[in-house]
C-alpha positions as CSV (number, residue, x, y, z in Angstrom):
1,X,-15.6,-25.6,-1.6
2,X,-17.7,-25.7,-5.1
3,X,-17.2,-23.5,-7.7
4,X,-20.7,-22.0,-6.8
5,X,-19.6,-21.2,-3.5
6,X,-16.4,-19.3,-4.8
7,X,-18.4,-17.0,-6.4
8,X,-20.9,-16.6,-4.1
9,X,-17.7,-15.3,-2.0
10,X,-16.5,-13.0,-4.9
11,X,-20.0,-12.3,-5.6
12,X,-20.7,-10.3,-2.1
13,X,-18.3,-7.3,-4.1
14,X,-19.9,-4.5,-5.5
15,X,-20.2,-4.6,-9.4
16,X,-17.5,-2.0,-8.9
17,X,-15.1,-4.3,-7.0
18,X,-15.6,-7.4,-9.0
19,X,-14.3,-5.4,-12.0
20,X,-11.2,-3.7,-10.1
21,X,-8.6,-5.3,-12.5
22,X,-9.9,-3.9,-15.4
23,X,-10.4,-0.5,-14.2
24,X,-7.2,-0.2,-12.3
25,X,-5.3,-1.5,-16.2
26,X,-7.4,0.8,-17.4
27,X,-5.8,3.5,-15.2
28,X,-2.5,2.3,-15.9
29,X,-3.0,2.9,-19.7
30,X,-4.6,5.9,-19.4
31,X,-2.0,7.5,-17.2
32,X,1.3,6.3,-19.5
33,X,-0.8,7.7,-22.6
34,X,-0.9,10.3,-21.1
35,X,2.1,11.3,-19.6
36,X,3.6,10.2,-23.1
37,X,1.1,11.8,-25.7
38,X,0.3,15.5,-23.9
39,X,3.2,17.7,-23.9
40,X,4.7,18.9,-20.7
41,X,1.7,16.9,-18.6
42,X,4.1,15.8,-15.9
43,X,5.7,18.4,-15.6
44,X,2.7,20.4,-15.0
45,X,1.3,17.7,-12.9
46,X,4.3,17.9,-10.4
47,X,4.7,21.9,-10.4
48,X,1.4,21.5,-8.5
49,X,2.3,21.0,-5.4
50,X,2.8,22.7,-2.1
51,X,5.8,21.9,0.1
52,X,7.0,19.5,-2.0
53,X,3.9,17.3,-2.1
54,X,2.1,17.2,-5.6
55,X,-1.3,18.7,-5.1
56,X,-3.7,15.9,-7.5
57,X,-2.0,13.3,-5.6
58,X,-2.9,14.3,-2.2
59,X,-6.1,14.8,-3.6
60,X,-6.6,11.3,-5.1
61,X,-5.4,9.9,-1.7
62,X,-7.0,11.6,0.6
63,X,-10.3,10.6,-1.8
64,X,-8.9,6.8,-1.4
65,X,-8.4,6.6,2.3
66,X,-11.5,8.6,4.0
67,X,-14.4,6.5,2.9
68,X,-12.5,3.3,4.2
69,X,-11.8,5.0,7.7
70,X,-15.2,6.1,8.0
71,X,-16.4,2.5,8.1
72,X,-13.9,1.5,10.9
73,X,-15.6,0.7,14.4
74,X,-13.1,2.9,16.2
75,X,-15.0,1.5,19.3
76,X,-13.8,-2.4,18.8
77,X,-10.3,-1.0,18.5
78,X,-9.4,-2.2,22.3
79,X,-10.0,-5.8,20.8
80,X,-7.3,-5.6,18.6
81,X,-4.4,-3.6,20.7
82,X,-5.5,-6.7,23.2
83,X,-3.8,-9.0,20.7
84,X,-0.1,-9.2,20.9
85,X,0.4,-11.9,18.3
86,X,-1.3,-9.8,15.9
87,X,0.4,-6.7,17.0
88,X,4.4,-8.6,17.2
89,X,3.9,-10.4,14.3
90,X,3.3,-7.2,12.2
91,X,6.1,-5.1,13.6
92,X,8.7,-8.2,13.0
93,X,7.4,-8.7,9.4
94,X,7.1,-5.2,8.5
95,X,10.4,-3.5,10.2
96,X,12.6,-6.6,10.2
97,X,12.2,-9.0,8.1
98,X,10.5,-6.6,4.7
99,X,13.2,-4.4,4.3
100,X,15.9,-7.0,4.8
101,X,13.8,-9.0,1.7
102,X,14.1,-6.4,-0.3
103,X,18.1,-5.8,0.4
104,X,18.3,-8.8,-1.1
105,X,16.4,-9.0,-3.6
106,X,17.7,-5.5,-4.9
107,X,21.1,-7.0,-4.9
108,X,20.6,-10.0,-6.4
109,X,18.8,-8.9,-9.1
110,X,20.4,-5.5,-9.8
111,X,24.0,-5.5,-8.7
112,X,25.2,-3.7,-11.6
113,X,22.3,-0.9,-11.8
114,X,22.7,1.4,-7.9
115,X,20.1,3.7,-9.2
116,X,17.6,1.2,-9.8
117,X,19.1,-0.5,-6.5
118,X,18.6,2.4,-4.2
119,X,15.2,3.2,-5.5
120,X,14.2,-0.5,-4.4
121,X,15.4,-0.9,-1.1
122,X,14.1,2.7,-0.6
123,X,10.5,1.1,-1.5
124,X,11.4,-1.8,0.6
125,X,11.6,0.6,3.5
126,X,8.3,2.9,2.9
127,X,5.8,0.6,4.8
128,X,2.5,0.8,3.8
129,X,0.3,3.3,5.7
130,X,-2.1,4.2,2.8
131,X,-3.5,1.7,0.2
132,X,-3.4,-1.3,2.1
133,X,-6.8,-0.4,4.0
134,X,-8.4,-1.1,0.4
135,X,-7.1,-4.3,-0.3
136,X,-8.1,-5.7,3.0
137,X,-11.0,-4.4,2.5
138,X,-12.1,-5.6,-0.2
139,X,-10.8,-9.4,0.6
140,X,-13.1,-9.2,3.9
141,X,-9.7,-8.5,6.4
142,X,-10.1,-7.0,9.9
143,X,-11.1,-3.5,9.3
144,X,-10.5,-2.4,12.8
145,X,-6.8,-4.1,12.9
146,X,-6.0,-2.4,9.8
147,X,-6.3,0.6,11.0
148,X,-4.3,-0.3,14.7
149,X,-1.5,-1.6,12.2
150,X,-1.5,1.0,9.9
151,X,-1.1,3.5,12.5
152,X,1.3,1.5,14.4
153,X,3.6,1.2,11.0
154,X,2.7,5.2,10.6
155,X,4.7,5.9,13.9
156,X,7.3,3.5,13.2
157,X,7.4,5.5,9.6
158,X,8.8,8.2,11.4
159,X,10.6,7.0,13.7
160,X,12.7,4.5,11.6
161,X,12.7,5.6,8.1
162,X,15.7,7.5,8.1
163,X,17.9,5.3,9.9
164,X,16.9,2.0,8.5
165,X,17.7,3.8,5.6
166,X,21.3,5.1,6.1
167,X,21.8,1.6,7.4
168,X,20.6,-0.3,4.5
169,X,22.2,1.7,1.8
170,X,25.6,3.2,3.5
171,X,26.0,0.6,6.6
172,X,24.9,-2.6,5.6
173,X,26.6,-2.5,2.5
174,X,30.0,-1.8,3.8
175,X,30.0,-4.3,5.9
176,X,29.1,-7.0,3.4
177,X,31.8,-5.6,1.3
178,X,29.4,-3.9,-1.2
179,X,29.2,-0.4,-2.7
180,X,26.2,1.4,-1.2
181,X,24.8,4.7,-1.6
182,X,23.6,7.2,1.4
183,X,20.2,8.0,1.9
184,X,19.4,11.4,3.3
185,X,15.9,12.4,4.4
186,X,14.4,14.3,7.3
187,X,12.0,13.1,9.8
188,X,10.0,16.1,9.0
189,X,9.2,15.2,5.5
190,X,8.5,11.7,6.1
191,X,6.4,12.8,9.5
192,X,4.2,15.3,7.2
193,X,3.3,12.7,4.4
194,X,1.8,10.6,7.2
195,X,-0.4,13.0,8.6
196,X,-1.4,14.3,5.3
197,X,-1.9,10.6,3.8
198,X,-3.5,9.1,6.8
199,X,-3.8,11.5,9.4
200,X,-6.7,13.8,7.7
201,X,-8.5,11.4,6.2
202,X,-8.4,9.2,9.9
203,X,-9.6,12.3,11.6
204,X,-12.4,13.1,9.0
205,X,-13.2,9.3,9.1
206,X,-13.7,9.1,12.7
207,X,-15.1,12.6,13.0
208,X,-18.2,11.4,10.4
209,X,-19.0,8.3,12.0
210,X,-18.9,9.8,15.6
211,X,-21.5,11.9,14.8
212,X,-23.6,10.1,12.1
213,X,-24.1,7.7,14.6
214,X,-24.9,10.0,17.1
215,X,-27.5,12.2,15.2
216,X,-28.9,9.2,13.1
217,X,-27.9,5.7,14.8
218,X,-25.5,3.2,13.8
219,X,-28.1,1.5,11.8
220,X,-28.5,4.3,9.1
221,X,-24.7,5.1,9.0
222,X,-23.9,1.9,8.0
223,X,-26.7,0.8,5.8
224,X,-27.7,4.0,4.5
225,X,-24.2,6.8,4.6
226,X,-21.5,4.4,4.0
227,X,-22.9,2.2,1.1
228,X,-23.0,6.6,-0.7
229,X,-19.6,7.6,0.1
230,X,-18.2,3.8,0.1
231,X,-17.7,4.2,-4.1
232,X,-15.5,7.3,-3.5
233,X,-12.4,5.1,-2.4
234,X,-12.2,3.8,-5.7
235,X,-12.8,6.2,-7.4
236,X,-9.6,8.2,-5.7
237,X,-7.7,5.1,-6.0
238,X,-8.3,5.2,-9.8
239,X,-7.4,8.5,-10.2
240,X,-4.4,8.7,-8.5
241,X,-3.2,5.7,-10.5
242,X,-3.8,7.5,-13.6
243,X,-2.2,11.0,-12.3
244,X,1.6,8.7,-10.8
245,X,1.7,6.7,-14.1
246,X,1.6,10.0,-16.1
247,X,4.3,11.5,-14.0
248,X,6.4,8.7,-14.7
249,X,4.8,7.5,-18.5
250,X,7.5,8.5,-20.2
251,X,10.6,7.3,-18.7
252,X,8.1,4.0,-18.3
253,X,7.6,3.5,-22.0
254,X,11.1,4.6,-23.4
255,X,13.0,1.9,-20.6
256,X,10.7,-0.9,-21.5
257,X,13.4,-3.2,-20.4
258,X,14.4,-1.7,-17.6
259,X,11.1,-1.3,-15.8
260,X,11.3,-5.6,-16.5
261,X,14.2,-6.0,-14.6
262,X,13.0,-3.7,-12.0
263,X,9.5,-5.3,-11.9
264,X,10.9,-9.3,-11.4
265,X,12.5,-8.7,-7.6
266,X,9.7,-6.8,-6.5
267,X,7.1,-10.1,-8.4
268,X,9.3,-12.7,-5.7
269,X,8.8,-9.5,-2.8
270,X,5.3,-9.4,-2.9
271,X,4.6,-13.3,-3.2
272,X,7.1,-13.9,-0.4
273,X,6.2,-11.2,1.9
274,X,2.3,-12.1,1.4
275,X,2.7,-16.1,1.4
276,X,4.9,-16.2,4.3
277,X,2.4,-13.3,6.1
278,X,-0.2,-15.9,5.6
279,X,1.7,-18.9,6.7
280,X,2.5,-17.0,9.7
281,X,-1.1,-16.0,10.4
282,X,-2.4,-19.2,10.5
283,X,0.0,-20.9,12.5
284,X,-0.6,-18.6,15.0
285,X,-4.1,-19.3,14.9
286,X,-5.0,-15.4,13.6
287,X,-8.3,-16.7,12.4
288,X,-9.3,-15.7,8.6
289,X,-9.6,-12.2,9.0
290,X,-6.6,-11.1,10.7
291,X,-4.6,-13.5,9.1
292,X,-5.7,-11.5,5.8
293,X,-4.9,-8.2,7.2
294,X,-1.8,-9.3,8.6
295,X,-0.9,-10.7,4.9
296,X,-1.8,-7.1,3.2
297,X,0.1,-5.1,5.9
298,X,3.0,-6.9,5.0
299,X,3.3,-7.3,1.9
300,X,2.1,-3.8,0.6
301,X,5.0,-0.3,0.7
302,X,3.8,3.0,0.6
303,X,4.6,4.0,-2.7
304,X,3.9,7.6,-2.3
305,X,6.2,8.3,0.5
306,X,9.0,6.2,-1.6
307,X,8.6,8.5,-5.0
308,X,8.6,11.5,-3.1
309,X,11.6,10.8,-1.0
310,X,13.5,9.1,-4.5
311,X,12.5,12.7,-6.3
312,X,13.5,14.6,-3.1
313,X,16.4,13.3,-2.6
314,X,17.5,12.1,-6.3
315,X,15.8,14.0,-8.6
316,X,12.5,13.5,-10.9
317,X,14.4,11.9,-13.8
318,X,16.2,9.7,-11.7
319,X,16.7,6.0,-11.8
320,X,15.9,5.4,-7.9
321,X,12.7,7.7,-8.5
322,X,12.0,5.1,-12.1
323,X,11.9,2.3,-9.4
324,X,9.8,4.0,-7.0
325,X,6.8,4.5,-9.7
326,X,7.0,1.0,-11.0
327,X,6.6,-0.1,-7.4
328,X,2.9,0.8,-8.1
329,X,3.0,-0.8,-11.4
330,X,3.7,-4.3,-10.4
331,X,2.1,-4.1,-6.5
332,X,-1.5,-2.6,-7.5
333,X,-2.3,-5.5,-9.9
334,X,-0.3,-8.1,-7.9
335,X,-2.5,-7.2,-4.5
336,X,-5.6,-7.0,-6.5
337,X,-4.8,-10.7,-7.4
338,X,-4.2,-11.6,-4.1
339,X,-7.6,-10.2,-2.7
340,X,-9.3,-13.1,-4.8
341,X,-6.3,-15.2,-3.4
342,X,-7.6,-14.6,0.1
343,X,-11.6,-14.7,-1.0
344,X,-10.8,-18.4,-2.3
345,X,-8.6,-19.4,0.2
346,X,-11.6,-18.2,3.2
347,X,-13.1,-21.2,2.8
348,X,-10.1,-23.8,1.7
349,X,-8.0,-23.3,4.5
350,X,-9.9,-21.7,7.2
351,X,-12.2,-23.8,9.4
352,X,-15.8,-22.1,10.0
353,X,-14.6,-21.7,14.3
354,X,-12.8,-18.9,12.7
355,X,-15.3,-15.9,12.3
356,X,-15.6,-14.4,9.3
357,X,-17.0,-10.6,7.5
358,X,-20.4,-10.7,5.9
């Protein structure tokens, strides 16, 4: 593939997209300025909330997530429930074989810091459910088996949560012959996030495109509705960047150190977790879009459901609740690169049998 055609491929992004880096490190900077410059910000910031669930980040997620569930064909959805290697492959990678990765990783690299410990595997356990939908987006995924998988990992969310969590900091550890800490959560909390996070905006998603289509045709949805409200996603991305790093941009520039060792196991998570996704794909024959979306699935965590359950459970100043919020830090800029990962590697190791999004 020439150098031509790669960007031709990065090209098809929106001026907006193209640019995501920047703006997201600009986010990042804005929100530990400001969460270290403005007195009492972040504490502000998290007294808004109701029921324990901070008001401007619901907001900024909910912003994030409905545009992208408005474009979904919820009527090609049968196509993807249809295919069970997509569907196995996802549930072994994200259940199995993530949280055991970041076990690991958490003990290798911080045996002597349990805070910092627990906050990772905790991270390790939140599957993603959320932000995931943008990255495969934006490298040309399967819309449509994003959304199956994200719901699928939604109900597993609360389902499994809890208990792969008392296993994999109080069980697990004991038997190994290691120190662990207890995790205690209820279904409840972790059952509310996901229908505030992903059930609203699904059900407003699918709501608008039910009837757009049927008032105006499919034809003006997509060329003329969701090309207006398609910008919003990023925008609510953006700004819920800015309002988690100033929760956190404190305890983020004070521990500059710290948030290092915390950031190198989850570097080796992502790049395994995505690699390996990608290997898999492709060995089972996914195709190019699937295999992308199988990737993303993967190797993202729901970040938000990790902080609030570290705070929750640990408190706001606490180490495991540190580790939660530089979960973000490392994975939004490390998926972002992997989107252009996936753009160049459409062409380079997918033959043109396997379809491919315009």
């Amino acid at each position: 593939m020439s150098h031509q055609d790669e960007s031709a491929v990065v090209g098809r992004l929106s001026r907006l997209d193209q640019f995501l880096p920047v703006w997201i490190g600009l986010a990042m900077i804005v929100g530990l300025l400001l969460g270290r410059l403005v007195p009492g910000l972040d504490s502000t910031l998290d007294a808004v909330q109701v029921g324990g669930i901070s008001l401007p980040i619901a907001a900024g997620l909910l912003i994030m997530m409905y545009p992208v569930l408005a474009k979904v064909r919820y009527d090609r959805l049968d196509t993807v429930t249809r295919d069970r290697r997509l569907l196995i492959s996802s549930l072994i990678l994200n259940w199995l074989v993530g949280p055991a990765v970041m076990f690991a990783l958490a003990w290798i690299f911080l045996a002597d810091q349990p805070a910092y410990r627990t906050g990772l595997i905790i991270v390790g356990l939140a599957r993603c459910i959320a932000m995931v939908i943008i990255w495969n987006d934006l490298a040309r995924g399967d819309r449509e088996a994003a959304a199956v998988l994200v719901a699928l990992n939604s109900v597993f969310q609360v389902l499994a949560f809890g208990l792969l969590g008392w296993f994999y900091l109080a069980v697990l550890p004991g038997w190994l012959g290691l120190s662990g800490a207890e995790l205690t959560v209820s279904a409840w909390d972790i059952a509310r996030n996901v229908l505030i996070f992903l059930g609203l905006p699904l059900l407003a998603g699918y709501l608008t495109r039910r009837f757009g289509e049927r008032i105006r045709g499919r034809y003006w949805y997509e060329s003329r509705l969701l090309p207006r409200i398609g910008p919003a996603a990023l925008y609510g991305l953006l700004f819920t960047i800015v309002i988690l790093f100033a929760l956190q941009g404190d305890a983020i520039t004070s521990r500059p150190l710290d948030v290092v060792r915390i950031a190198l196991p989850l570097l080796v998570y992502f790049a395994l977790l995505w690699a390996g996704s990608y290997a898999l794909g492709r060995a089972i024959d996914l195709g190019y879009e699937r295999t992308t979306t199988l990737a993303f699935t993967a190797a993202g965590n729901n970040f938000e459901l990790a902080i609030a359950v570290a705070i929750g459970t640990f408190g706001v100043t606490s180490g495991q609740a540190l580790a939660g919020v530089v979960g973000p830090l490392i994975e939004v800029p490390v998926l972002v690169g992997l989107v252009y990962v996936s753009l160049w590697a459409r062409r380079r190791l997918f033959t043109p049998t396997h379809p491919v999004a315009a």
